[in-house]
PATOR-555583 format. One record per residue (C-alpha): x, y, z; residue in one letter. Coordinates in nm, 2 decimals. Each point is the difference from the previous one (the first is absolute). Layout:
((X Y Z) "A")
...
***
This chain:
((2.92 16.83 -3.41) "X")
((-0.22 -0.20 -0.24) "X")
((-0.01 0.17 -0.33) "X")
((-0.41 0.07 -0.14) "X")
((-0.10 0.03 -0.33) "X")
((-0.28 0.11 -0.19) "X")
((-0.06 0.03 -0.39) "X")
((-0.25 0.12 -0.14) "X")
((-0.06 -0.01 -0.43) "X")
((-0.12 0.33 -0.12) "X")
((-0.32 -0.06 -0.24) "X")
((0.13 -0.03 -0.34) "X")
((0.35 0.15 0.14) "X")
((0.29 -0.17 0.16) "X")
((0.09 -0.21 0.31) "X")
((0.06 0.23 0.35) "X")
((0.23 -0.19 0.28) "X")
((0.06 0.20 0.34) "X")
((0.22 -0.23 0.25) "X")
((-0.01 0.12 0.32) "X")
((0.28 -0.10 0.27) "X")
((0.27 0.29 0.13) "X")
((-0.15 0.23 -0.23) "X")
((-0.18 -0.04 -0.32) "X")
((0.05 -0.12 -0.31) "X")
((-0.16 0.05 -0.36) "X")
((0.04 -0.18 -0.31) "X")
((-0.18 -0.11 -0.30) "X")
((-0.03 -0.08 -0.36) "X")
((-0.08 0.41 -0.05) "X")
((0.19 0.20 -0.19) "X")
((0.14 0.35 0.05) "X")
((-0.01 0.31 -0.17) "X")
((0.39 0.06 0.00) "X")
((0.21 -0.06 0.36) "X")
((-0.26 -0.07 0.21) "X")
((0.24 -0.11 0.30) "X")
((-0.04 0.30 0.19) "X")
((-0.35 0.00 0.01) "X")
((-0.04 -0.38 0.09) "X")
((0.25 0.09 0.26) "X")
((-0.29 0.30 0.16) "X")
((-0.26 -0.23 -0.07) "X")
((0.16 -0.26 0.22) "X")
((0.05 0.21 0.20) "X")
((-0.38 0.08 0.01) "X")
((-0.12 -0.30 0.03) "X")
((0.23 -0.13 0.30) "X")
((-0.14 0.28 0.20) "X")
((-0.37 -0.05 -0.12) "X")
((0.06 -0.38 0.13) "X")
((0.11 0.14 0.31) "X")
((-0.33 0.19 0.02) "X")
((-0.21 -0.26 -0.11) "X")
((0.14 -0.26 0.25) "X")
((-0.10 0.24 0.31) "X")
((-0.40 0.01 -0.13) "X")
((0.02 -0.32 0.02) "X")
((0.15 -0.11 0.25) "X")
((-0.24 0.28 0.21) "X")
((-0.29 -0.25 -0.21) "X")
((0.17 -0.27 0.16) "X")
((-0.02 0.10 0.37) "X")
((-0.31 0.16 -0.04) "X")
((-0.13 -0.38 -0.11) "X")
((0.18 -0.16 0.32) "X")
((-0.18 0.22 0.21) "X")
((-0.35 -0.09 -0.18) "X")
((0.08 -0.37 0.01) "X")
((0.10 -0.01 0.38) "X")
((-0.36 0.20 0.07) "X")
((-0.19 -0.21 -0.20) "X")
((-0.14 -0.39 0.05) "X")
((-0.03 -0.04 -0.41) "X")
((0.30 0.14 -0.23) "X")
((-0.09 0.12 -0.28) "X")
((0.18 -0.12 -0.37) "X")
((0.26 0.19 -0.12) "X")
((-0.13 -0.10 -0.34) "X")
((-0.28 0.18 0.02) "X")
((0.13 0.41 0.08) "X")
((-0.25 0.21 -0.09) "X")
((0.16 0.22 -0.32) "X")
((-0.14 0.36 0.18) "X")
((0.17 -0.11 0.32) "X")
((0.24 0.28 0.12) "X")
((0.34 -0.22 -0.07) "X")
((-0.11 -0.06 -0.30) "X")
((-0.08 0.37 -0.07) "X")
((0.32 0.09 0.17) "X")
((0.16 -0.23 -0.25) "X")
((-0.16 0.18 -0.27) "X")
((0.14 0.35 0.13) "X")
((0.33 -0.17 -0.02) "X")
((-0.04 -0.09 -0.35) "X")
((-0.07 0.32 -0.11) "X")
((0.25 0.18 0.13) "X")
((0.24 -0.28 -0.11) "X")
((-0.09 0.06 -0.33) "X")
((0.01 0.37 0.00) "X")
((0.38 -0.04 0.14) "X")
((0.10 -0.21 -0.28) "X")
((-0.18 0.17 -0.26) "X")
((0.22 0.31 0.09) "X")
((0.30 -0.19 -0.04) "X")
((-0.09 -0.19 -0.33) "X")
((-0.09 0.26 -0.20) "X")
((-0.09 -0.26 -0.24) "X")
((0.36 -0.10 -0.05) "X")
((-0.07 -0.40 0.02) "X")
((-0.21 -0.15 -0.31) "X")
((-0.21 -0.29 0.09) "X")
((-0.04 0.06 0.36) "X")
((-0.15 0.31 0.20) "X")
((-0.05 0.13 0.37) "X")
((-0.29 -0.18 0.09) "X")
((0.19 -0.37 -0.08) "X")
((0.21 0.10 0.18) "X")
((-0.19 0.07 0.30) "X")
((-0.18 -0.29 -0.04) "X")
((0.30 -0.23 0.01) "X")
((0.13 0.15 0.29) "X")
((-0.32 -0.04 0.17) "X")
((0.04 -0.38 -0.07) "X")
((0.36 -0.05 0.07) "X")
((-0.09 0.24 0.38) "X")
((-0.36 -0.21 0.08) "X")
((0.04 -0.35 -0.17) "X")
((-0.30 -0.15 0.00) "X")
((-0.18 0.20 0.31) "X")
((-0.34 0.02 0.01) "X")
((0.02 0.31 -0.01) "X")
((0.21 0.01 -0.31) "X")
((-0.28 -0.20 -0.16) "X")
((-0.27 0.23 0.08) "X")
((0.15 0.31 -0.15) "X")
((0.13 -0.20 -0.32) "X")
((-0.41 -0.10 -0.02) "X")
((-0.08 0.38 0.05) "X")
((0.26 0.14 -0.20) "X")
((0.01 -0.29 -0.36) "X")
((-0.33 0.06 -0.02) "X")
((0.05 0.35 -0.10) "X")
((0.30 -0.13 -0.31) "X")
((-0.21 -0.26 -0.08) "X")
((-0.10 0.18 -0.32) "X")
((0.37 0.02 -0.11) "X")
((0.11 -0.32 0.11) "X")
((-0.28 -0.13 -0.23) "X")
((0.11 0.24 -0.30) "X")
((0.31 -0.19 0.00) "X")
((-0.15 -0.32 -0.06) "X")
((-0.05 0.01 -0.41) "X")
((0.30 -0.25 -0.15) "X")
((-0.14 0.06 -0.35) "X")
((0.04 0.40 0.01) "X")
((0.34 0.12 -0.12) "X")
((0.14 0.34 0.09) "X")
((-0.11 0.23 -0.24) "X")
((0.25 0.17 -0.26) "X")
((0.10 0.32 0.15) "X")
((0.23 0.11 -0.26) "X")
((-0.12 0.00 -0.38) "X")
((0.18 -0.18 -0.25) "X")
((0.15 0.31 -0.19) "X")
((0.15 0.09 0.30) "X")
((0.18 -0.32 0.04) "X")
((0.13 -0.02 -0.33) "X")
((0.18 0.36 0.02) "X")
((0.18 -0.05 0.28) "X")
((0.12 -0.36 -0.06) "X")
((0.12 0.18 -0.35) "X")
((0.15 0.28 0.23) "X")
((0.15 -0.31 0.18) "X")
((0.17 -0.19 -0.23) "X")
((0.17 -0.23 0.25) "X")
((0.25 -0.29 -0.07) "X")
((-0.13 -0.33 0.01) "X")
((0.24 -0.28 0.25) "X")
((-0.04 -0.36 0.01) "X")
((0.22 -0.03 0.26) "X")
((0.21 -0.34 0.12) "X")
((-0.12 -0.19 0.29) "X")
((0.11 0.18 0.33) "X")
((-0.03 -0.11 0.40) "X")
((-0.30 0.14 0.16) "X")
((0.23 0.21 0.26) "X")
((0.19 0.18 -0.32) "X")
((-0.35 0.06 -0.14) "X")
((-0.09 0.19 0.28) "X")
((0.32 0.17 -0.03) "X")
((-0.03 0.08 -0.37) "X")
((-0.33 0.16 0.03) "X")
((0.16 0.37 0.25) "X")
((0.25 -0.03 -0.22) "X")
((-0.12 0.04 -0.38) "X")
((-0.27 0.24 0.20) "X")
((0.25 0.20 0.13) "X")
((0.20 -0.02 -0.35) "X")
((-0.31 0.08 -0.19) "X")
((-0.06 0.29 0.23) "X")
((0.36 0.18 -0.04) "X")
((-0.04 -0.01 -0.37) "X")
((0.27 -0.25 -0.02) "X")
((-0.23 -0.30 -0.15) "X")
((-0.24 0.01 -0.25) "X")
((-0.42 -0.08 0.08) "X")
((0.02 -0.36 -0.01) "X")
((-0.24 -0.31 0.03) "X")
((0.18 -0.32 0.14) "X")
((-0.14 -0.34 -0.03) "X")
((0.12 -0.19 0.27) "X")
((0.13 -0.32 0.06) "X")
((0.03 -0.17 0.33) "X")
((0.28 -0.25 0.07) "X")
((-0.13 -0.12 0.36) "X")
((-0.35 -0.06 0.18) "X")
((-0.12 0.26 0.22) "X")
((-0.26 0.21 0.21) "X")
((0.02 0.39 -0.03) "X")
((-0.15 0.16 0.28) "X")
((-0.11 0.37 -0.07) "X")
((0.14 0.30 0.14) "X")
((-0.23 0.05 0.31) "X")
((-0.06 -0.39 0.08) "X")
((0.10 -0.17 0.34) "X")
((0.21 -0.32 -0.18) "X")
((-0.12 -0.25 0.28) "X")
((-0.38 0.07 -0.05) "X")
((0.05 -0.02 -0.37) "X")
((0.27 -0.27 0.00) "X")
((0.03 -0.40 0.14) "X")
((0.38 0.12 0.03) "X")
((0.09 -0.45 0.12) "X")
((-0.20 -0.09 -0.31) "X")
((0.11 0.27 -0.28) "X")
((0.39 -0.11 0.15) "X")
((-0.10 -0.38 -0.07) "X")
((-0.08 0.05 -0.29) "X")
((0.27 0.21 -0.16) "X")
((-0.21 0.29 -0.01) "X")
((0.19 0.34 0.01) "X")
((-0.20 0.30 0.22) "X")
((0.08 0.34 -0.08) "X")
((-0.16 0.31 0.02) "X")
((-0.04 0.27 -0.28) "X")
((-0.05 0.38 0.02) "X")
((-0.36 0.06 -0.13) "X")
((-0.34 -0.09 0.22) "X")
((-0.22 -0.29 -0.08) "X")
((-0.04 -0.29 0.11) "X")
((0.24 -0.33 0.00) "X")
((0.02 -0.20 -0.33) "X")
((0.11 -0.39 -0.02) "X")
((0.29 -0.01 -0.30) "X")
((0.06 -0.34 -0.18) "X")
((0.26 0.06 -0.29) "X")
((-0.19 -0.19 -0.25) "X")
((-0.32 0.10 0.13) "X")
((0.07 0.38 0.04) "X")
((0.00 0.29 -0.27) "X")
((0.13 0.34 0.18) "X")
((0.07 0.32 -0.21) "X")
((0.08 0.37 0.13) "X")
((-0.03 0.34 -0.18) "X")
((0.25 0.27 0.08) "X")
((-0.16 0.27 -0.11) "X")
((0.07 0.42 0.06) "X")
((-0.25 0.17 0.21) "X")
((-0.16 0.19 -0.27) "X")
((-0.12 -0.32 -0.16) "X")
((-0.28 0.03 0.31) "X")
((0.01 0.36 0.03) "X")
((-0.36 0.13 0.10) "X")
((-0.14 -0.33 0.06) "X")
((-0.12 -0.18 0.31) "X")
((0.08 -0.30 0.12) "X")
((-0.32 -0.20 -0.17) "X")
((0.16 0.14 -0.35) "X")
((0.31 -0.05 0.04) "X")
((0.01 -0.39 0.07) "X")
((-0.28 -0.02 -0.33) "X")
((0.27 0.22 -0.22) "X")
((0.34 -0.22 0.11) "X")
((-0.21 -0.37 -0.06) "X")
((-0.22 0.12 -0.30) "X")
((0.30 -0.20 -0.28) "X")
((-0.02 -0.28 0.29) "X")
((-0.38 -0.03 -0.05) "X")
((-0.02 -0.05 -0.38) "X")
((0.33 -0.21 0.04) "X")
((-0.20 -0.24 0.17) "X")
((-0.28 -0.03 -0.24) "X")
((0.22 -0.07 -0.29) "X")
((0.10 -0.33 0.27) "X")
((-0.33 -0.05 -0.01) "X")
((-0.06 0.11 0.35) "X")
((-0.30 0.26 0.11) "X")
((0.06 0.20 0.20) "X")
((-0.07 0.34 0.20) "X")
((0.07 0.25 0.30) "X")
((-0.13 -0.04 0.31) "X")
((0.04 0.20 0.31) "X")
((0.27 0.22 0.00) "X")
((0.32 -0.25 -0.06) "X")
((-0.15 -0.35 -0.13) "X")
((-0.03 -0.17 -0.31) "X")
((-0.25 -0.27 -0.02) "X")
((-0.17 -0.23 -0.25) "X")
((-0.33 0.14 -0.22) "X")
((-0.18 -0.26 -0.06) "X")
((-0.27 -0.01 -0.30) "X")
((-0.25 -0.17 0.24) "X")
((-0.10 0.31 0.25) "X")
((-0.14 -0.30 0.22) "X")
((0.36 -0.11 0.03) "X")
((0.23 0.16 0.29) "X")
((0.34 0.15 -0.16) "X")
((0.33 -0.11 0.18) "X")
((0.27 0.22 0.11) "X")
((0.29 -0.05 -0.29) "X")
((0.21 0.23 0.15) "X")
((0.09 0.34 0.19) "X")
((0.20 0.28 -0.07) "X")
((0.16 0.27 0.27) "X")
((0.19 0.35 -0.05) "X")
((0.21 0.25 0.17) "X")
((0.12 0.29 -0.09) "X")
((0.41 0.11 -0.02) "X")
((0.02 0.41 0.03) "X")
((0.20 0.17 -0.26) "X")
((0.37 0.01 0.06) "X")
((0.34 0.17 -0.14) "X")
((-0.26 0.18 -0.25) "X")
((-0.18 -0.32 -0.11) "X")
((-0.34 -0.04 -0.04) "X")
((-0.08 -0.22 0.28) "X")
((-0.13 -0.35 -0.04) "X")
((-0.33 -0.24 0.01) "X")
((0.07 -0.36 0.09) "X")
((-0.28 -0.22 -0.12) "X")
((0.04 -0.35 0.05) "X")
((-0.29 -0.29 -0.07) "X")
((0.05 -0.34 0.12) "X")
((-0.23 -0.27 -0.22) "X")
((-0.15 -0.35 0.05) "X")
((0.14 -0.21 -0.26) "X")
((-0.11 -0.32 0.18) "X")
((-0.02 -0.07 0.32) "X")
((0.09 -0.26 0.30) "X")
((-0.30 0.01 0.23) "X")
((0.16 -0.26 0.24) "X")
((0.35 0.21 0.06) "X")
((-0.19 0.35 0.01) "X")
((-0.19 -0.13 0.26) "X")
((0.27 -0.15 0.22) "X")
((0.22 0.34 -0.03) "X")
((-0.23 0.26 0.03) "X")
((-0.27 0.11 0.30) "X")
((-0.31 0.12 -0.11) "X")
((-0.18 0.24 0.24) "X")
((-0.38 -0.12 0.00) "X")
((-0.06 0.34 0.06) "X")
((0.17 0.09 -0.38) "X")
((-0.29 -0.23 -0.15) "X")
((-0.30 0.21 0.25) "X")
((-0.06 0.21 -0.36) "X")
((0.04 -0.26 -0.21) "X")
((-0.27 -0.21 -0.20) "X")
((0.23 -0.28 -0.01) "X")
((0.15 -0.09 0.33) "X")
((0.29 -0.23 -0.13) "X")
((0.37 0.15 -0.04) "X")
((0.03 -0.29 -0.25) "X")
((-0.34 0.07 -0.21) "X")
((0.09 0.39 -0.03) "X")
((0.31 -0.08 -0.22) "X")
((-0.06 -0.13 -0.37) "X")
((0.32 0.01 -0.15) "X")
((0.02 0.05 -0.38) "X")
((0.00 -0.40 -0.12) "X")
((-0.39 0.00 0.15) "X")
((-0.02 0.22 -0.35) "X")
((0.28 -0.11 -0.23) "X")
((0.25 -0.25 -0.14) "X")
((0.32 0.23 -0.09) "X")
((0.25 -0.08 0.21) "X")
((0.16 0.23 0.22) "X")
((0.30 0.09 -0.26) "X")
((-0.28 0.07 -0.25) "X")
((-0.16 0.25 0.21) "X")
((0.33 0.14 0.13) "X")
((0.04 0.04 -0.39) "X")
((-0.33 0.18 -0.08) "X")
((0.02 0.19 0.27) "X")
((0.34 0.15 -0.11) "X")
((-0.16 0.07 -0.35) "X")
((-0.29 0.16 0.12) "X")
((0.21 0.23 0.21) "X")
((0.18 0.08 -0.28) "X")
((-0.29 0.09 -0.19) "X")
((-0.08 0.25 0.23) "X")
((0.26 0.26 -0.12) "X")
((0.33 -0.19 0.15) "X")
((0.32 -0.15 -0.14) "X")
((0.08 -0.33 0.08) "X")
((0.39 -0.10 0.12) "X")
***
């Protein structure tokens, strides 16, 4: 059986890919409140039977136009289905109860993504490009067209949900220990990360904040991404470009050594304790932030996760510099538990070899004032001279000066 896909890009949210073939399949560059594997297991589950569902009102579309066509001397378009026909409304009851299915499984458990995506990509993996498919997309965008347009402001950062006080106590509370670690291969930095996360969450390491340093190209897919739609697996190989997975959501990041600047936090849970997850991503970057303008890079939140360029002309479109996932270790032996925060950051990039190694969904760009993978990223040297050590340097001092040691 021919595997079908749909994605769809929630409006100022994430990327949502069901692939349809034995069953159903869901991935992303969401993230998760906690394990989320058991619920993207139901909500498979969900979905391959709401396929199932939605193939039989059409295919009932389907004979029901055969029979019309064979009484008929002129056949009507399929282009041109009228949006209150009864498929199409039949299509729409689908939806809904779709929706309400997943909602009761979701519970609100994956950030960046939500029912109705979810629905929606299924109805594009089931239908293709039906005409039918068509007419109830026409019928039902036009009802989010109002927050598919809210997402469409490049110069509006995400607002500061957490005051400054705030941040300073609990980094004081924090105090964690500074690492510039030694260059490592991408598949023991995947490896590293569950560990000291695990460590910090027994009580048996310290909070830390490791600056990383990578010893190999690669691509690192995110948790809940399918590798071959993110990946060109023959042309990552070729060029000596590593593929591994890590254990937080997001989406997939391109990793040249010299062009790269990765840190993580391990932090105990009550560093977060009481906020949500807007707060909590502002709180662990907030030293990363003024690091940056002491590089001479502006810089600022937006969305959830990302860190992109603030330029001093509002005319100008900010780049995306970097982006930063978490997850959450629960407390063990009678430790405290553990937050892994890690950023990845554009130091400089190479358009050419990004291109040639990763697959951009079109749809990923549908929310997007720029529609260029490329244009999106503007690595730091669009806003400074330092070299990389430099800002590996300041960074390290500016952590420190937020109530850590340094090793």
């Amino acid at each position: 059986m021919t595997d079908r896909s749909g994605s769809v890009k929630v409006p100022g949210g994430k990327l949502v890919r069901v692939t349809l073939a034995a069953g159903a399949r869901l991935d992303g560059d969401f993230f998760a409140d906690g394990d989320a594997r058991d619920i993207i297991a139901s909500v498979e589950r969900i979905v391959a039977d709401a396929a199932r569902d939605l193939d039989t009102i059409l295919a009932a579309d389907s004979d029901e136009s055969t029979e019309s066509t064979e009484s008929t001397a002129s056949v009507e378009s399929t282009d041109s289905v009228d949006p209150d026909a009864p498929t199409v409304r039949a299509v729409e009851g689908w939806y809904r109860e779709t929706v309400r299915w997943i909602d009761d499984v979701l519970g609100g458990r994956l950030v960046g993504a939500n029912a109705d995506a979810i629905a929606l990509a299924t109805l594009r993996a089931a239908a293709g490009d039906s005409a039918v498919a068509r007419a109830f997309e026409a019928r039902h965008m036009a009802q989010v067209r109002r927050s598919w347009q809210a997402a469409q402001h490049p110069y509006t950062s995400t607002p500061m949900r957490i005051g400054a006080d705030e941040i300073e106590a609990r980094w004081a509370a924090l105090r964690p220990r500074v690492v510039v670690d030694r260059p490592r291969m991408p598949e023991e930095q995947m490896a590293l990360e569950p560990q000291w996360a695990r460590q910090v969450a027994a009580g048996l390491r310290a909070p830390t904040i490791r600056i990383w340093d990578w010893a190999a190209p690669a691509v690192v897919c995110g948790r809940y991404q399918s590798i071959e739609d993110e990946v060109d697996v023959a042309a990552a190989r070729a060029r000596g470009v590593h593929i591994v997975r890590r254990g937080t959501g997001g989406g997939t990041m391109f990793i040249e050594p010299a062009d790269t600047i990765t840190y993580s936090l391990y932090a105990p849970l009550w560093f977060i304790d009481g906020l949500d997850a807007v707060q909590a991503y502002q709180l662990c970057d907030a030293w990363l932030l003024k690091a940056l303008v002491e590089c001479g890079v502006h810089a600022r939140y937006a969305g959830l996760n990302d860190i992109a360029a603030d330029p001093a002309d509002p005319a100008q479109i900010g780049g995306k510099i970097g982006g930063a996932a978490q997850m959450r270790v629960p407390a063990r032996d009678g430790g405290p538990g553990c937050l892994l925060h890690h950023v990845t950051l554009a130091y400089a990039i190479d358009a050419s070899a990004m291109a040639d190694v990763l697959i951009t969904d079109p749809e990923k760009m549908s929310d997007k004032a720029v529609k260029s993978a490329r244009r999106r990223v503007e690595p730091m040297t669009a806003q400074t001279t330092m070299t990389r050590a430099q800002i590996v340097a300041t960074m390290a001092r500016v952590a420190a000066d937020f109530g850590t040691r340094t090793r």
